[in-house]
C-alpha positions in Angstrom: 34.5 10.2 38.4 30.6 11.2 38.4 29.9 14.0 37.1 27.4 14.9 39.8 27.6 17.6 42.3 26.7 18.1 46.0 24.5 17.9 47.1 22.6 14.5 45.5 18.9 15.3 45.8 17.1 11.7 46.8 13.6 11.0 47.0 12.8 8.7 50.1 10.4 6.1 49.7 8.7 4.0 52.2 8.7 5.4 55.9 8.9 2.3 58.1 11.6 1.5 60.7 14.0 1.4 57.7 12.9 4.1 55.5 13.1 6.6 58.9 16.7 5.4 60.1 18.2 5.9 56.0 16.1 9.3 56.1 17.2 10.1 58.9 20.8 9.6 57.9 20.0 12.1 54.5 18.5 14.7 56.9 21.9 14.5 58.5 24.3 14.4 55.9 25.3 18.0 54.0 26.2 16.2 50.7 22.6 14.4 50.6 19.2 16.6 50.3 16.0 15.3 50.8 13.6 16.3 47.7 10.5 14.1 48.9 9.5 12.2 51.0 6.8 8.9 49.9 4.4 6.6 51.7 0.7 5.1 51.0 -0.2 5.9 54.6 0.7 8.5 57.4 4.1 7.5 58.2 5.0 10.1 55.4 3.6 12.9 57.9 5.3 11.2 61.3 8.8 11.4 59.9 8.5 14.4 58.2 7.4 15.9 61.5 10.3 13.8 63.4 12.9 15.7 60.9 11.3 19.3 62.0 9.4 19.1 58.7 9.5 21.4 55.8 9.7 17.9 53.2 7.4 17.6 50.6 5.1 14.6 50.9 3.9 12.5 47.8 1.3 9.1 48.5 2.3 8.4 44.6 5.6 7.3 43.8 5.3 7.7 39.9 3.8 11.4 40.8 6.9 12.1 43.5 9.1 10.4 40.7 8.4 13.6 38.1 7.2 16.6 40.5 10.8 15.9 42.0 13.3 14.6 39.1 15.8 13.1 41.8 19.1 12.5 41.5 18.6 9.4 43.7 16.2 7.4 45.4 15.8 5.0 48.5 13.3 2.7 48.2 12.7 0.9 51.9 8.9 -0.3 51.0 7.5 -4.1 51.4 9.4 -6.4 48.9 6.6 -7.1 46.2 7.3 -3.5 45.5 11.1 -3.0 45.0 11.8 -4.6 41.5 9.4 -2.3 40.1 9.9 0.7 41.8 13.6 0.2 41.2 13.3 -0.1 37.4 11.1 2.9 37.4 14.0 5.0 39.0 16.8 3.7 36.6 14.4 4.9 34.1 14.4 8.1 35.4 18.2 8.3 35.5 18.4 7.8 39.0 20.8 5.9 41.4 19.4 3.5 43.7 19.8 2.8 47.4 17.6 -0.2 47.7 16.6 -2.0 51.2 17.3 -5.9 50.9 15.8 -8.0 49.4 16.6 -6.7 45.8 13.2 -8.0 44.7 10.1 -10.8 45.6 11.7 -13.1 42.9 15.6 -14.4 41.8 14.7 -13.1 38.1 13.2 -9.6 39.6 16.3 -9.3 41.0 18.3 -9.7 38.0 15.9 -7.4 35.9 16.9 -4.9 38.7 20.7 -5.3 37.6 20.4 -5.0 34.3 18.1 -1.7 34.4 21.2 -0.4 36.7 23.7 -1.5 34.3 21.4 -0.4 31.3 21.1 3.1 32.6 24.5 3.4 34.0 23.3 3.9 37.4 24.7 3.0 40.9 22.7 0.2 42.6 23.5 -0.4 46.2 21.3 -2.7 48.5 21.2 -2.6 52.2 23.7 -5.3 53.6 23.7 -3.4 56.3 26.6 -6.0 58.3 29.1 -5.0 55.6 28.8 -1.9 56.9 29.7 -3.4 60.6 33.5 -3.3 61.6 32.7 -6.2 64.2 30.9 -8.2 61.5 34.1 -7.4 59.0 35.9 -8.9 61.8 33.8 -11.3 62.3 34.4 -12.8 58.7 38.1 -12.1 58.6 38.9 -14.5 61.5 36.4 -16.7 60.4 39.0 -17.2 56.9 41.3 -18.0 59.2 40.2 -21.5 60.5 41.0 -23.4 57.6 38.7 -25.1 55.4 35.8 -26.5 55.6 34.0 -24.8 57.5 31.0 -24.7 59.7 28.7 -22.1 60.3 26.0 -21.7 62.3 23.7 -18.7 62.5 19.9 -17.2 64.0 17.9 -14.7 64.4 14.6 -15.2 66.0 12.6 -12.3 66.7 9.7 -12.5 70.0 7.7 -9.6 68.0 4.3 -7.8 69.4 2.8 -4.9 68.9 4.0 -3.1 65.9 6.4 -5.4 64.8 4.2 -8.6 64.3 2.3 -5.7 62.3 5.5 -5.0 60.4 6.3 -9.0 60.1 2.9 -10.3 59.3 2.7 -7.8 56.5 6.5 -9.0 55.0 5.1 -12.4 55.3 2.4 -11.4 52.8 5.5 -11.6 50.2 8.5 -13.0 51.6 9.0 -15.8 54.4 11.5 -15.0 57.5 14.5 -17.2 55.9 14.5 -15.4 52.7 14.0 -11.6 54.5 16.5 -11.6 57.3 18.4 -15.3 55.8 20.0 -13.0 52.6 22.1 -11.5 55.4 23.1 -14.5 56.8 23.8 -16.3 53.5 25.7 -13.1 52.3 27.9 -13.7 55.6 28.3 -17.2 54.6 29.5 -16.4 51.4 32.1 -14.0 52.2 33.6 -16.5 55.0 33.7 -19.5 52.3 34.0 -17.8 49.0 32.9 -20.9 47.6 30.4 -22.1 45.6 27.3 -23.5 47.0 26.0 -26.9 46.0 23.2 -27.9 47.7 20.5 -26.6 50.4 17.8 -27.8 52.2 15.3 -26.7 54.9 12.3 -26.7 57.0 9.6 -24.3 57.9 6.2 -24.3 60.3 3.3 -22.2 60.2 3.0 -21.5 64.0 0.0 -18.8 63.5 -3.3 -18.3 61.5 -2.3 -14.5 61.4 -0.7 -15.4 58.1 -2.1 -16.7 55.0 -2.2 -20.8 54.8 0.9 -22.1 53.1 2.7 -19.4 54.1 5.3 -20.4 57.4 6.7 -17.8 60.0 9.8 -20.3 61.1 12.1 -21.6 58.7 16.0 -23.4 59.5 17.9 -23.8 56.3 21.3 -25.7 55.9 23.7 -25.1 53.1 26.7 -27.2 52.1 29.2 -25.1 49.4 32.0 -27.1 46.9 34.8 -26.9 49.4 33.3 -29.0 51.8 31.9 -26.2 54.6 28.4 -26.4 55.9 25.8 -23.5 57.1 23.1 -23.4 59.0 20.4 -20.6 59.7 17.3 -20.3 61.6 14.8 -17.8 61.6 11.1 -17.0 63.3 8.9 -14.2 63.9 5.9 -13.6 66.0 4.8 -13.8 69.5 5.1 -17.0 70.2 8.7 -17.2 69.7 11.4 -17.6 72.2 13.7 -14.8 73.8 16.5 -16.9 74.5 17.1 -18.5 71.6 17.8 -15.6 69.1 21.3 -15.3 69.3 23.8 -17.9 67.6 26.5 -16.7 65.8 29.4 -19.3 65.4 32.2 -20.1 63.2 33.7 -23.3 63.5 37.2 -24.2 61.2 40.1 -27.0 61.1 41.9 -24.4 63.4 39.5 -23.5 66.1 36.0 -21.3 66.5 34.9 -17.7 66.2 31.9 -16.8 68.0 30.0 -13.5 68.6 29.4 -12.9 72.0 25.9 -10.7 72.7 25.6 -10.6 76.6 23.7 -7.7 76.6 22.0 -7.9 73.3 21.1 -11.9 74.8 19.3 -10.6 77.7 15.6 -10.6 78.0 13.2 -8.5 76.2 15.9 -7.8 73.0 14.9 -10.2 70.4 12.6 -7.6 68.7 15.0 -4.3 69.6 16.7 -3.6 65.9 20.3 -3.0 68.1 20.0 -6.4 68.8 20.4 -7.6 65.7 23.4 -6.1 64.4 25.5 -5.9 68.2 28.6 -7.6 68.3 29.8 -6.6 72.2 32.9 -9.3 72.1 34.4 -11.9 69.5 35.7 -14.8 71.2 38.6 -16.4 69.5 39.3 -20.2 70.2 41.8 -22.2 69.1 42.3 -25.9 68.5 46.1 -26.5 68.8 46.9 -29.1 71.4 50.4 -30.3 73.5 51.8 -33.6 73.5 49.3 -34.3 76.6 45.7 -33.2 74.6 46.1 -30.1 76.3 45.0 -26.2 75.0 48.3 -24.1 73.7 46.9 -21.5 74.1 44.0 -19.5 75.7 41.2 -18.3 74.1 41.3 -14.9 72.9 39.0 -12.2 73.4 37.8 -9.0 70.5 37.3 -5.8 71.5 36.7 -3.4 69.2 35.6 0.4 70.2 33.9 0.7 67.2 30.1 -0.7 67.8 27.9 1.2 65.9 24.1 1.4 66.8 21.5 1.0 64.3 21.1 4.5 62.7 24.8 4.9 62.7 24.9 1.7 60.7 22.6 2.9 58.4 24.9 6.2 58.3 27.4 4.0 57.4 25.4 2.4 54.4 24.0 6.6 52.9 28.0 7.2 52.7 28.8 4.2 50.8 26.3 5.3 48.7 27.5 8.8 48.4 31.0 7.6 48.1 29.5 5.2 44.8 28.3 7.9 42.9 30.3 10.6 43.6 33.4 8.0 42.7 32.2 5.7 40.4 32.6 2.9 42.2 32.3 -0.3 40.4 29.6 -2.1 41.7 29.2 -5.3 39.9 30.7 -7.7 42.6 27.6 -6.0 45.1 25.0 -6.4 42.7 26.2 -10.4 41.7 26.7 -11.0 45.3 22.8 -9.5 46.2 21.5 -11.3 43.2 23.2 -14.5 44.4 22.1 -14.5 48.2 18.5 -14.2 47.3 18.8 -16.9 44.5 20.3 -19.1 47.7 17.5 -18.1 49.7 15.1 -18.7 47.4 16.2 -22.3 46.8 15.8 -23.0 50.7 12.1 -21.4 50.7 11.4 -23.6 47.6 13.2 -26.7 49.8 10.6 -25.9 52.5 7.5 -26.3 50.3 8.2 -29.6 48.4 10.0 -30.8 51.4 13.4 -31.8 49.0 16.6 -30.9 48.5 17.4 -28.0 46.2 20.6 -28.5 44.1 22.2 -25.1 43.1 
């Protein structure tokens, strides 16, 4: 058991749509306290005044890092950021909550995972659907079909406004496949538990708002040892289509598993962060046929009364967190299975720049 008391002091860093949701989730909680709060710009100032202020506000994270001496800290800034402001934490003999992905780079990452290990700090990153009973579900019936299997996943986003700002600015480090696709992949993973072989994918640069060589669509395809194949799609901007951001299908031996988003399909969603993570229905189908080719049985529909929103999702995440280092949770299966989706990922946005096939 940790030897830490209530409440854990954490300093938040990076005030985005992210950053706000986790601190908001810290403002909420009595066994969290918020002991600073960080950003470069002025976001620091808009959530502090959203959580009826009172915070103390740092533009330097090294600065916030000693005027504070956290027991924690969250760490929701751009990507080229995270392995280094990670490591700096560890350092200080903090734990880590640490927005996806784990770093810019496969061996950032695993510099991340050994600095936890080294200091004997908990390191949890933000896979925020394992946090998502639906999702759970989801995956559970999806290791029911029989092997192999075939996934199919997207998530294209129609963003404006200040989510292209957002996006265009992730681009400047990351491509969509590797940003949102670690989710995806992570998902894959769980529903095969096996080990993949091979992956290969495409990407186009549909904009000059990004820099050349860099590609705001990407569609990857994975094929693991036991024979099961994914595939993922992903694009941002304004140009993108609303009606084609919601594929979530499972398809086994024994029949299909598919998420079922009619609300969160509709028009106008693709860029509401809801969206992405709503469930509404699972729609169980299976394959068994009669003597005449015919269906045994009808398919079933999933239900479940628990459908958390966004923030409580990211509720969901701060008490796994709290529930880490109050308990010692061993967490060496998360950080392998982080490390490993990005390492994935990265082998697809690799496969999209030489235009080959990445063997893993």
């Amino acid at each position: 058991m940790s030897t830490l008391t209530k409440p854990v002091r954490v300093l938040v860093v990076g005030c985005g749509n992210m950053g706000a949701s986790h601190a908001t989730a810290y403002h909420t909680f009595e066994d969290f306290e918020i002991c600073g709060i960080v950003s470069t710009g002025k976001s620091k100032e808009v959530l502090n005044e959203k959580l009826g202020g009172g915070y103390a506000l740092y533009s330097d994270y090294a600065e916030a890092l000693k005027a504070t001496q956290p027991d924690a800290v969250c760490i929701s800034t751009y990507p080229d950021t995270h392995e280094a402001f990670a490591i700096m934490a560890f350092e200080h003999g903090c734990h880590v909550f640490i927005e996806k992905p784990v770093a810019d780079t496969v061996e950032g990452a695993k510099r991340v995972v050994e600095a936890a290990v080294k200091a004997n700090k908990k390191l949890v990153v933000g896979y925020i659907l394992r946090h998502h009973p639906s999702w759970a579900k989801f995956v559970e019936v999806a290791q029911e079909l029989g092997k192999p299997l075939v996934m199919r996943m997207n998530l294209n986003q129609q963003s404006h406004g200040y989510m292209w700002d957002v996006h265009r600015n992730l681009m400047k480090s990351l491509s969509p496949i590797v940003d949102c696709g670690v989710h995806y992949i992570d998902v894959m993973c769980q529903m095969t538990r096996s080990k993949p072989v091979w992956v290969s994918a495409i990407g186009a640069r549909l904009t000059e708002d990004i820099p050349a060589g860099n590609y705001n669509y990407g569609q990857l395809q994975i094929r693991f040892e036991d024979g099961s194949v994914g595939w993922y799609e992903a694009g941002w901007g304004p140009m993108m289509s609303e009606t084609a951001f919601f594929v979530k299908d499972v398809v086994g031996p024994k029949g299909c598993v598919s998420i079922v988003a009619k609300e969160a399909g509709g028009a106008g969603k693709s860029d509401n962060v809801d969206a992405h993570t709503k469930t509404e229905s699972l729609r169980v189908h299976y394959a068994d046929l009669d003597a005449n080719n015919a269906f045994v049985k009808e398919d079933e529909w999933i239900n479940l009364t628990d459908e958390p929103d966004h923030q409580e999702l990211c509720n969901r995440e701060q008490q796994y967190f709290l529930k880490a280092i109050l308990e010692d949770v061993d967490l060496t299966d998360h950080m392998n299975d982080a490390v490993n989706s990005l390492q994935i990922a990265f082998a697809c946005d690799e496969s999209v720049r030489t235009g080959e096939v990445v063997r893993l």
